[in-house]
N, C-alpha and C positions, 0 to 999 in steps of 0.2 A: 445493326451496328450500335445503337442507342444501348440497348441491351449489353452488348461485347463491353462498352464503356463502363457501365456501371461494376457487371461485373469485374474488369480489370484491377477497376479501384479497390473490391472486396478480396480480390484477391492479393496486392500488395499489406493488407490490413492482414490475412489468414496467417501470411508468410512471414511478416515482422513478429506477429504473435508465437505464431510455431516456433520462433527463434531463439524469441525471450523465455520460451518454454524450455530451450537446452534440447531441442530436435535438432541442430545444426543444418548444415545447407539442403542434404540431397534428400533425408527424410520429406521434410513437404511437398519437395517437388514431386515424389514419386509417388505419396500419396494422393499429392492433386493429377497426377497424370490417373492413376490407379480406379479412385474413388469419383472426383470430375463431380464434388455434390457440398455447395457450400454449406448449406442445415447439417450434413453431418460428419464434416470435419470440424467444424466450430465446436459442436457436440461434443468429439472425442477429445481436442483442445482443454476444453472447458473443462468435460470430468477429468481428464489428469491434470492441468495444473492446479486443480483443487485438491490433489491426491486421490483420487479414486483409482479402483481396480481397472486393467485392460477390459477384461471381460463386460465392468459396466460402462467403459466407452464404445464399447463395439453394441451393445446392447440397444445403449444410448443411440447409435447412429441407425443401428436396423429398422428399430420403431420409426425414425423419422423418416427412413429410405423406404418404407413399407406402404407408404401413398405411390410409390410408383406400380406397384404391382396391376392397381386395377386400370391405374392408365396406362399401363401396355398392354393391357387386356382389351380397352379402347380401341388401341391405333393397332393392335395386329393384325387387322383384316385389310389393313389398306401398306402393310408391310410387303415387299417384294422378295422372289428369289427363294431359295432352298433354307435351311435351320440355321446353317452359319452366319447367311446371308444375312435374313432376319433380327438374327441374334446381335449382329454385327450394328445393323441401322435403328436397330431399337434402343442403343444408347443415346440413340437421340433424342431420349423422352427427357426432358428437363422439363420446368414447370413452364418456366415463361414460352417456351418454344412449342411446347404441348397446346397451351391456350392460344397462342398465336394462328396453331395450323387450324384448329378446331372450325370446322362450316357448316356447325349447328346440325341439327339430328340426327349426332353422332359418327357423320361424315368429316375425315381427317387428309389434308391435304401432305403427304409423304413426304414430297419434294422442298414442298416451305418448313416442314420442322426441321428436318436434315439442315437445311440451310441457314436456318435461323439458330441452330444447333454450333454449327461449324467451328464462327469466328468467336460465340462465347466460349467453345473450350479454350482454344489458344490464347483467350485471354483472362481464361482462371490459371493455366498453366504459366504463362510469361509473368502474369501480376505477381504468382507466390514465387517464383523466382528471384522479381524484380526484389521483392519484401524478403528473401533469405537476404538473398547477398548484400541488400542495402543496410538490412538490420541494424551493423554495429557503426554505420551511419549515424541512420537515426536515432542508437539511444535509446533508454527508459521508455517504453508504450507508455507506461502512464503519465510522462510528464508531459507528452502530448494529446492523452487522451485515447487512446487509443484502447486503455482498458477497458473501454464501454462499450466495446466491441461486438464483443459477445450478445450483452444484454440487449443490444439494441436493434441487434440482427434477429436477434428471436422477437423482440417485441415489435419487432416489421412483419415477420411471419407470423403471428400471432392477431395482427389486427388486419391485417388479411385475412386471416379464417376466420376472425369474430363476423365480419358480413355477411355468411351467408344464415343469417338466420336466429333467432331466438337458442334454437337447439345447440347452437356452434358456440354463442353465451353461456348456457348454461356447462358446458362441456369445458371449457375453459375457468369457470371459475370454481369447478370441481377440481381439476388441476391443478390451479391456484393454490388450494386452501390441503390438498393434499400434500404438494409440496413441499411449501412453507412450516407446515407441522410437523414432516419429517427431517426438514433441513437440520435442526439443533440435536440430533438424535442420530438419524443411519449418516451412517460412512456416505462419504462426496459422488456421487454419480447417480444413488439408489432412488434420490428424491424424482430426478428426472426420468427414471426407469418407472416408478409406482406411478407415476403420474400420469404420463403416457399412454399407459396400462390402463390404470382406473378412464380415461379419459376416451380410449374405445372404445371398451366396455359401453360405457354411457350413451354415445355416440351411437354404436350400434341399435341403442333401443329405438322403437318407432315413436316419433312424434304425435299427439293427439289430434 
């Protein structure tokens, strides 16, 4: 429930912003029903209200949705039931619920991610809701700040991955510095696609 809360809150944030974007009410909603993945709606958010292309917000949000793949690769052995079935409870791999079920040597407890799964969807779903329709409520995101949303969300994410490691330093501020040098040059989305990209790559190599 700790978890459900926080989320709730980010999702009133996703849903005022998607609004001030000119997404109107049902767009977000049904994206967060659709999608159900804060990293990469902010993602697609981001690159279009900067003007970038569709294609490099979908791009954008694949690379970041692309950490789920080995962790369902993880938890399928302790998945239940036929391919649908499967298919169906494996949406439950979010990150925080992932780590949660986790009991260590690679043994994943089913029933606790499902569950710990649950109530933070209904409260990424009710939060962007709450944030459509409150929107013309509250007004200008930036004059409460709200514009830092974006940045801030990823520099959470971000200093969460710089822990584990030397290798996860260096892999970020390879990122960084690719970025940044593309920023004043390619079109709004590319910087975070190249970087992404260069930042696997990297990544993948074996450490000494």
């Amino acid at each position: 429930m700790p978890f459900a809360l926080a989320v709730f809150v980010v999702g009133i944030s996703f849903g005022v912003l998607a609004r001030s974007l000119g997404w109107g009410i049902i767009a977000p909603i049904v994206f967060s029903v659709i999608a159900f993945s804060g990293s990469a709606q902010f993602a697609v958010a981001a690159v279009l209200g900067a003007g970038g292309s569709v294609i490099a917000a979908i791009l954008a949000a694949v690379l970041l949705n692309a950490r789920f793949g080995p962790m369902g690769v993880a938890v399928a052995p302790y998945l239940k039931g036929g391919p649908l079935r499967r298919a169906l409870e494996g949406q439950a791999v979010v990150d925080s619920s992932w780590a949660l079920a986790s009991r260590g040597g690679g043994r994943f407890d089913r029933e606790f991610m499902i569950g710990a799964t649950v109530p933070q969807a209904f409260a990424w779903i009710f939060g962007t809701a709450i944030g459509t329709v409150g929107g013309d409520f509250i007004g200008d995101p930036e004059r409460l700040g709200l514009d830092v949303i974006f940045p801030a969300f990823f520099l959470v994410l971000l200093v969460e991955e710089i822990r584990g490691g030397r290798r996860a330093v260096v892999v970020a501020l390879v990122a960084a510095v690719l970025a940044l040098t593309l920023v004043p040059f390619a079109p709004p989305g590319v910087p975070v696609i190249a970087a992404a990209c260069m930042a696997a790559l990297v990544g993948l190599r074996r450490s000494p």
